[in-house]
C-alpha positions as CSV (number, residue, x, y, z in Angstrom):
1,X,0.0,0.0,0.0
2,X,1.5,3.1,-1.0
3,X,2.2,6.3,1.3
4,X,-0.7,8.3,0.2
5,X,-3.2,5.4,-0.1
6,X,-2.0,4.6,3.9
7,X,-2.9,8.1,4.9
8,X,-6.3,8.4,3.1
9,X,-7.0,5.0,5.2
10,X,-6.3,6.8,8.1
11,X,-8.3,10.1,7.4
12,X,-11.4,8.0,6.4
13,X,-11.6,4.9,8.9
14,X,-10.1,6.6,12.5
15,X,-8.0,9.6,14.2
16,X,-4.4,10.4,13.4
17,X,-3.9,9.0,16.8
18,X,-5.4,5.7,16.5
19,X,-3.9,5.2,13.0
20,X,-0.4,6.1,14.2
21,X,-0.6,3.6,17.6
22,X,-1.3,0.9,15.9
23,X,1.6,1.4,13.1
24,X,3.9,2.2,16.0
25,X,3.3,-0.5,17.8
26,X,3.8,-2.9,14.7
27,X,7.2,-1.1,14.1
28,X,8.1,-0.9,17.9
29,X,7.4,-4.9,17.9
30,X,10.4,-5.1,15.0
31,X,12.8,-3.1,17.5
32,X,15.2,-5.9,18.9
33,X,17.2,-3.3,21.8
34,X,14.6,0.0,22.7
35,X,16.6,1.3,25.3
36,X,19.8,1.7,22.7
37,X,17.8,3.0,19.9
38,X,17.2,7.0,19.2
39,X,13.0,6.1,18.5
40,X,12.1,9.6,18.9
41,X,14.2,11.0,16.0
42,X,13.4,7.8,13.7
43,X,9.8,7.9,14.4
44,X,9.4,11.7,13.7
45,X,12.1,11.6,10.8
46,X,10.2,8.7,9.0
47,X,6.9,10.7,9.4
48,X,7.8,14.2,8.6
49,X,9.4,12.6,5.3
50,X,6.5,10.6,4.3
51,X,4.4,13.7,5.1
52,X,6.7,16.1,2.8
53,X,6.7,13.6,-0.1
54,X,2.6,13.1,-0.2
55,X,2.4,17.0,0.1
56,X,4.5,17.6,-2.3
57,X,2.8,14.8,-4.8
58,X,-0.3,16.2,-3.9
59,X,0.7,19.8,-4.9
60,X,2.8,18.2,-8.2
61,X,5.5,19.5,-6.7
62,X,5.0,23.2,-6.2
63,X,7.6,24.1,-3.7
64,X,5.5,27.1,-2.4
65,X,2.1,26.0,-2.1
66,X,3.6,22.4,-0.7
67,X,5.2,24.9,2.2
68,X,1.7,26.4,2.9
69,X,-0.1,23.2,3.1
70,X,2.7,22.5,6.0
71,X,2.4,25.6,7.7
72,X,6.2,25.9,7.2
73,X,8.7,28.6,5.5
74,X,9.7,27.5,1.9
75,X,13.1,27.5,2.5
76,X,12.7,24.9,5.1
77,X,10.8,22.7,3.1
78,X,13.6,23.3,0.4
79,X,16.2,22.5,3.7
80,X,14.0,19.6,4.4
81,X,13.6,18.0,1.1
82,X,17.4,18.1,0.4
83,X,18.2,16.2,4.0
84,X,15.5,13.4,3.3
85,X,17.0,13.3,-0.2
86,X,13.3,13.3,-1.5
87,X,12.9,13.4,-5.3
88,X,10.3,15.9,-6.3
């Protein structure tokens, strides 16, 4: 199931919340040694990629109106799409 496809299940069937526990505690199941892993940054990394890349599909690419969808300055989005390395 692709990216986008996972996130319209979410809107549509339950909250953000209930959508993200279960796929967190799936991944968290995966995780051989918690207590030596950095989960907060891999968990919000993985997200806040996935959510730039379906924005930015969503908008065809537009840079600008990508960065208004996310409430965030352009140039970050530009700062954040060349440290994901996500193709546009």
């Amino acid at each position: 199931m692709e990216k986008k496809e996972l996130l319209s299940e979410a809107i549509n069937s339950c909250s953000i919340y209930e959508f993200l526990e279960e796929k967190l505690k799936r991944y968290l199941k995966k995780l051989t040694k918690l207590e030596h892993s950095n989960l907060y940054e891999s968990v919000i990394s993985e997200v806040e990629k996935s959510l730039i890349s379906i924005v930015l599909k969503e908008t065809e690419g537009n840079q600008l109106k990508a960065a208004k969808t996310l409430g965030i300055n352009r140039n970050t989005l530009r700062s954040k799409i060349k440290a994901y390395k996500i193709k546009i």
